[in-house]
N, C-alpha and C positions, 0 to 999 in steps of 0.2 A: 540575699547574699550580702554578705560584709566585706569591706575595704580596709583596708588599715595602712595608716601613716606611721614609721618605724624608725628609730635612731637605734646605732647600732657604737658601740665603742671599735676600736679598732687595738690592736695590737701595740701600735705606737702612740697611741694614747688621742690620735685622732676619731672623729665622728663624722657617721655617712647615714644621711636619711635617703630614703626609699619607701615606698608604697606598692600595694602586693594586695589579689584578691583571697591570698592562701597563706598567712603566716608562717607556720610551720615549715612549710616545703620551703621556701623564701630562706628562709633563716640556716636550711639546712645547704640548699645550695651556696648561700653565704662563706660560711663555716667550712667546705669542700672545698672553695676557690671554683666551681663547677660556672659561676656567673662572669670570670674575668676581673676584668678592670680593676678599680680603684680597693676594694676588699679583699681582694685576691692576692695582691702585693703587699698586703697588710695583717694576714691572719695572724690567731686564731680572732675572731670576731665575735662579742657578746652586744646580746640584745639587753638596753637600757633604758629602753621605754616603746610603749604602743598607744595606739589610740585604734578605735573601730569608726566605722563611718556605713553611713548607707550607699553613699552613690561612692563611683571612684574619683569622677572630680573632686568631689569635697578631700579625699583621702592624699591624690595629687597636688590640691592647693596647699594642704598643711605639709605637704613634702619641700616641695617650693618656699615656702614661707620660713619649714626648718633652715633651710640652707642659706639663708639670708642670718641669720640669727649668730651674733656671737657667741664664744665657746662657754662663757659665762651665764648667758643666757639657756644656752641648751642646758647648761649643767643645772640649774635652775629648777626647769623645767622637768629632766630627769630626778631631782630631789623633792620634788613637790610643792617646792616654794615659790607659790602662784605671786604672792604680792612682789617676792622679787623678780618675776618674770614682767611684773609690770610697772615695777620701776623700772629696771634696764629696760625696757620698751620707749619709757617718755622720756630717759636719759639721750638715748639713740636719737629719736627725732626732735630736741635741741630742748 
């Protein structure tokens, strides 16, 4: 079974990660408002990047870890621009 860690754009131009053992349905509940919170107050919602993972901690920790990440960074990250993902990393910690 696969996990996956997920950044989602938001409506107002905010970003919400989340991790899910079912994409699709995840994405769909998203897009409904069906889930509450923080998406819900913000549709419609488009998915902007995924990753898979084997276990769900691993899927969890890059969830976590998104969330820590400036908006620069994520966006980065959604563009494919690894080396800039890793500058803004060694910028961030001094």
């Amino acid at each position: 079974m696969a996990f996956y860690a997920y950044l989602l754009r938001c409506n107002d131009g905010s970003y919400y990660a989340g991790h899910t053992d079912d994409l699709e349905v995840r994405l769909t509940q998203h897009q409904s408002g069906a889930l509450g919170g923080y998406t819900a107050k913000r549709l419609l919602v488009t998915l902007v990047w995924s990753d898979s993972f084997m276990e769900r901690d691993q899927a969890f920790r890059v969830e976590r870890q998104l969330r820590g990440w400036s908006r620069a960074k994520m966006e980065a990250l959604i563009g494919g621009k690894w080396e800039l993902v890793q500058a803004l990393a060694r910028n961030r910690q001094g």
